[in-house]
C-alpha positions as CSV (number, residue, x, y, z in Angstrom):
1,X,5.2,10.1,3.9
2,X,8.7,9.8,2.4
3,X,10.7,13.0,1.5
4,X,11.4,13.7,-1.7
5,X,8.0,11.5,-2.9
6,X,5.6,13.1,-5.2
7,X,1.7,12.9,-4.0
8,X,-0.1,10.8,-6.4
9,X,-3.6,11.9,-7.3
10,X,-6.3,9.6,-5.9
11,X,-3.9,7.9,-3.3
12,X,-3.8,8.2,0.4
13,X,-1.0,7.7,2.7
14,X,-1.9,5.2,5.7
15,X,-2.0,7.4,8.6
16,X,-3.6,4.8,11.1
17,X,-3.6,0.5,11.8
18,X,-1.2,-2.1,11.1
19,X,0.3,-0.5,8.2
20,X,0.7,3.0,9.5
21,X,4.3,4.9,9.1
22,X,5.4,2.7,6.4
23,X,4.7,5.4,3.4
24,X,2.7,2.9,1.5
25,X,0.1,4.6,-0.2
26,X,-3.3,3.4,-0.7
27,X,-5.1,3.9,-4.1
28,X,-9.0,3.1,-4.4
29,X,-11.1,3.6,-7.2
30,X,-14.8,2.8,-7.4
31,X,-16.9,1.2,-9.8
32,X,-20.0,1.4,-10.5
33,X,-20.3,3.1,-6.8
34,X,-20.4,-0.5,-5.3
35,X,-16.9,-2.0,-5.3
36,X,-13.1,-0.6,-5.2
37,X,-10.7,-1.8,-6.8
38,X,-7.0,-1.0,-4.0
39,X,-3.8,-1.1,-4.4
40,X,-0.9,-0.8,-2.3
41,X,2.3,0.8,-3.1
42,X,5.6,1.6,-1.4
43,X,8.8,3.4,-3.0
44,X,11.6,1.8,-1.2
45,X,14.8,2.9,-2.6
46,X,15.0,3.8,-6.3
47,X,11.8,1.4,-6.8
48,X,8.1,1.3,-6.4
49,X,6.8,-2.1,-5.4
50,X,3.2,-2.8,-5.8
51,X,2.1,-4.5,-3.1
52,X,-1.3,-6.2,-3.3
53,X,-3.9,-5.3,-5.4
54,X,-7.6,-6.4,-4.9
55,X,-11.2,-5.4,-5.0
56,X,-12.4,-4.8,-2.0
57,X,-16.2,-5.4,-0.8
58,X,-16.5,-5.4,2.5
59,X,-19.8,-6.2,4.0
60,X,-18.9,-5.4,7.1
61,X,-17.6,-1.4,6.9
62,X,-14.7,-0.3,4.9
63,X,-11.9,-1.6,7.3
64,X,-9.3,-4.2,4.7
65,X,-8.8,-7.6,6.1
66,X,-6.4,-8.7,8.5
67,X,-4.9,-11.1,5.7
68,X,-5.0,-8.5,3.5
69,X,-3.2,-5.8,5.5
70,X,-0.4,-9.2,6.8
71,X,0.2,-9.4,2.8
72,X,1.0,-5.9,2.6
73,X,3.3,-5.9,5.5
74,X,4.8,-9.1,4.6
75,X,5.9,-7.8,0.8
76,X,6.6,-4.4,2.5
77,X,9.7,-6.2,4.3
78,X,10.6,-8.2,1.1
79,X,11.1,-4.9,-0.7
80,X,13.2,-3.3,2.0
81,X,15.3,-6.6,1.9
82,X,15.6,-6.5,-2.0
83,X,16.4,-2.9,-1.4
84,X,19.2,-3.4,0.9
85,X,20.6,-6.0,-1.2
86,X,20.8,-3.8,-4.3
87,X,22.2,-1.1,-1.9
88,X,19.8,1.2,-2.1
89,X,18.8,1.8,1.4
């Protein structure tokens, strides 16, 4: 996790996969014990970009998609490039 970023109640950093290292935080909240509604979050510089948000239902275990976790990445890296460009990292 980042220094200097508070925990958030609820979310989880990403300690393993594609998206592991990154400090972007995983938030999950069920509903009606049967779905979960995640979002993905990064602070990169001064900002916190929300990354993807989805309801996730997996029928096949709890692992998130590929083109899912690609998304994240993908908006991951066009945060730390509007970061940079406002001179903030």
């Amino acid at each position: 996790m980042q220094s200097g970023v508070q925990v958030v109640p609820g979310a989880k950093p990403l300690g393993k996969g594609a998206l592991k290292g990154l400090g972007i935080i995983e938030l999950c909240d069920d509903h009606d014990g049967d779905t979960c509604r995640t979002v993905y979050a990064a602070r990169v510089g001064r900002a916190v970009y929300v990354l993807d948000a989805f309801k996730k239902q997996s029928k096949h275990g709890i692992a998130t998609p590929k083109h899912e976790t690609d998304l994240v990445r993908q908006r991951y890296e066009a945060a730390v490039r509007d970061a940079r460009e406002r001179g903030e990292v």
